[in-house]
N, C-alpha and C positions, 0 to 999 in steps of 0.2 A: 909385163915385167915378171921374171923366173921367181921362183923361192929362192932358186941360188944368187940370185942380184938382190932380192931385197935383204934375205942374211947376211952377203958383206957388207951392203949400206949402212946396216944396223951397225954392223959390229966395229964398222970400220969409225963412224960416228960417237962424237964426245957430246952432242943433242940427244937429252931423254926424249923430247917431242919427237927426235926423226925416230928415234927409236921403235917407237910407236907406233906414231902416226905414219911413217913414211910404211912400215910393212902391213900396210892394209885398209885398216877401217874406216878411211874416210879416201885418204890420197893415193892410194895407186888400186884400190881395187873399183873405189867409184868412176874413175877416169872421171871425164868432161860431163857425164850424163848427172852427176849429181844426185846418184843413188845406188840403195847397201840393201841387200836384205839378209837374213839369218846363215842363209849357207855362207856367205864371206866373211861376217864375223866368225863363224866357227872354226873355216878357213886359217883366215889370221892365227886366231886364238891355238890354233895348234901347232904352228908353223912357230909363233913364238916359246912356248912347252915344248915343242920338240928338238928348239936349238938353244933353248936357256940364255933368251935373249935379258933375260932381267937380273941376270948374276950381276955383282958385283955393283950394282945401282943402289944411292944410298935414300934413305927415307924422303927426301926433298925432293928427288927426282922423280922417284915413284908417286908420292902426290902429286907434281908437276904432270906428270904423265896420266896418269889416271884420270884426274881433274877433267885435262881436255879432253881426254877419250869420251868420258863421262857426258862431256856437255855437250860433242859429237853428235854422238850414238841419241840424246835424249832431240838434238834438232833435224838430225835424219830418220826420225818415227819410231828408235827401239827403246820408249821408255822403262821397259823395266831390264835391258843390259845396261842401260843408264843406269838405273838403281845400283847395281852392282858395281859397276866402277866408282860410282862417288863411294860407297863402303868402303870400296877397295885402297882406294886415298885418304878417306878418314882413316882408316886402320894404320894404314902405310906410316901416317905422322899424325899423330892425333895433337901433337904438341906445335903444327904450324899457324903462323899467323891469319893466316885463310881460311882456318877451318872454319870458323862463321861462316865464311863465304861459301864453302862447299857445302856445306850442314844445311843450307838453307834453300841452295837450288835443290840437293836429297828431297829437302821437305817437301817443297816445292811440285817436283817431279812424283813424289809418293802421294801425294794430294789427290793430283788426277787421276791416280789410277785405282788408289784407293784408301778415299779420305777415314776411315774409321785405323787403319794402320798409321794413318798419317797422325792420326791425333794422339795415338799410343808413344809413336815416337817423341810428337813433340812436349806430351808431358814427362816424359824421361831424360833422355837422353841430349835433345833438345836443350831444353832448359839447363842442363847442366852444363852444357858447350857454353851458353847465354852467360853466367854463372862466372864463368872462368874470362868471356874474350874482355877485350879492351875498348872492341871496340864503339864508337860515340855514337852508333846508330843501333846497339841491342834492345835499348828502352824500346826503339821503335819495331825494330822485328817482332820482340815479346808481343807489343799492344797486337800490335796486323793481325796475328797468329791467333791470340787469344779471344778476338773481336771476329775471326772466319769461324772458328768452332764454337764460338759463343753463341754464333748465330745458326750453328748448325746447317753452311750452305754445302750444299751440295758440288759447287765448282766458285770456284774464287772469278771475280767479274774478271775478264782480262783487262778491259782500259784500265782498271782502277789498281789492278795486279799489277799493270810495267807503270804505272803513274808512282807508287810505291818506290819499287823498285826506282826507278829512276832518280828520286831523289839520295836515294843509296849510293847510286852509281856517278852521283854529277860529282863526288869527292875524287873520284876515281878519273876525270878526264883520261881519256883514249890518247890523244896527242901529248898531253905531261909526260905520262907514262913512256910513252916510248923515246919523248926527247930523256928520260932518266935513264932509259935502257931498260927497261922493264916492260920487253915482250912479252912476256908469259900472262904479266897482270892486263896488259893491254887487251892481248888476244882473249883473252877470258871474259873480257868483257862487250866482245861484239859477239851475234849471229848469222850462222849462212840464211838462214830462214827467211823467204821472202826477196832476199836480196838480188833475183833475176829481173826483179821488176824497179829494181832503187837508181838511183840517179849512180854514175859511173864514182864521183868520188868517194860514196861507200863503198863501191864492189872494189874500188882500186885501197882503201881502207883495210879492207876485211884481207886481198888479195895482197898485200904484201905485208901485210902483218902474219899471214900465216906461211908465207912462204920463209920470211926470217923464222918461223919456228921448224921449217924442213919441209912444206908443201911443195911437191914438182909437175905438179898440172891440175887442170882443174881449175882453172881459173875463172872468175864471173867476166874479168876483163876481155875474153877472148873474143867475143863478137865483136868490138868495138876493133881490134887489131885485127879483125879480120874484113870488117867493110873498111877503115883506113889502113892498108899493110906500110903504105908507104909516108905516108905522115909524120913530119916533124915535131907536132904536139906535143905536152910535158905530160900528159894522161896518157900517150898511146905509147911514146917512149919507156914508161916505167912499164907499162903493160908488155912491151917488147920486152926488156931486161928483165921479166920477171919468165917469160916462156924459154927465153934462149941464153940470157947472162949476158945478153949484149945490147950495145945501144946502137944507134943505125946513125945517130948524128953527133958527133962529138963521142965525147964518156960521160960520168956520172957526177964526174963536179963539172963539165962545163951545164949538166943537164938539171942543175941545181942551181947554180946563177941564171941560166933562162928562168925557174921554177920561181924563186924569189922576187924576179922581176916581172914574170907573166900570170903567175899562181902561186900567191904565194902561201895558200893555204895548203899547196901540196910539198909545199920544200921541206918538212918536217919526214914525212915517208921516203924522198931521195936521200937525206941527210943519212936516214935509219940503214940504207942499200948502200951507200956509199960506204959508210963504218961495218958494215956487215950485220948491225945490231950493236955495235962497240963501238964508243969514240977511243 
């Protein structure tokens, strides 16, 4: 894909995510290989400065944007341009409802790379975020946080770290979220990480949840449409209409009454394809 196609893409787009994410740093310069390194982020990053693709975007969207860029870049290996974008979205809207959310992967991500900066921030600026959010799980970030540098470890355990975390996130259901229409919170809440080896119903998860935010290849689903091309399934169908926008058998409501009747733990992701992300 040209610079000159992805700058109309951008521009021609009312999605901060395509904005974004569609001109580079994950979806069209990773392609299918499902990996980035520093020359294409810089790539990107100038290609956006140089056609002032972030004029007229307003603080919500720039968080929205950032965010995922942020959470990206930290699950394709470049934790501290990760750094930078979560800043980049705290900054952006320091007054949205998610800045918990972001403030903590920041923390998080600034941890590993390095915990004595990390502790700086979370006695500051941290707790001040803590201070102001609403939300019913601060008590519990405060303690986690205060109980890793109380103990002075050196790397936070991981099972015990997404064990955490996941009681955070079970408020957050992935499939609510999105019967709400609330892509952005949904996609936020999954990772590519790992997921070449996960059962098809995450990759087809992860894969058309980010595709409703403007992803156009790259998909984990592709192997699976590539050993069945010709298959009727309701797995390989959404994985077809998510490569090409089309369905090989029927359309997308009759491929949501099979779903409901065959799968019906997938009819939630065609419902979201069929509305486009809108009911």
């Amino acid at each position: 894909m040209t610079e000159k196609t992805l700058v109309r893409d951008a521009r021609n787009s009312t999605n901060f995510t395509l904005k974004t994410l569609v001109i580079g740093l994950v979806l069209c310069l990773c392609g299918e290989g499902f990996a980035l390194d520093s020359k294409d982020i810089a790539t990107v990053e100038a290609i956006v400065k140089r056609h002032n693709l972030e004029k007229g975007l307003g603080p919500q969207q720039l968080f929205q944007g950032y965010a995922i860029l942020a959470r990206e870049l930290e699950a394709y290996g470049h934790p501290k341009k990760a750094s930078e974008y979560y800043l980049k979205a705290m900054k952006a809207n320091p007054k949205d409802e998610r800045l918990l959310e972001v403030a903590t992967s920041y923390l998080s991500n600034l941890f590993r790379q390095d915990p004595p900066a990390a502790k700086n921030y979370f006695q500051t600026s941290y707790l001040d975020i803590l201070k102001k959010s609403k939300s019913p799980m601060k008590n519990d970030f405060k303690e986690f946080w205060e109980n890793v540098f109380k103990e002075k470890k050196e790397k936070v355990d991981s099972k015990n770290h997404r064990g955490f975390y996941g009681q955070f996130f079970k408020e957050r259901d992935v499939k609510e979220l999105v019967e709400k229409e609330k892509l952005y919170e949904a996609f936020a809440l999954l990772s590519p990480k790992g997921l070449e080896s996960r059962d098809i119903n995450s990759q087809l998860q992860y894969d058309t949840l980010s595709f409703l935010n403007g992803k156009k290849k790259g998909f984990f689903c592709s192997a699976m449409l590539k050993k069945y091309p010709n298959s009727p399934s309701v797995p390989v169908e959404i994985c077809r209409y998510l490569k090409s926008g089309k369905i090989k058998y029927g359309d997308l409501k009759e491929l949501n009454a099979r779903a409901k009747k065959e799968l019906p733990h997938l009819s939630y992701l065609v419902e979201a394809l069929q509305s486009g992300g809108k009911k």
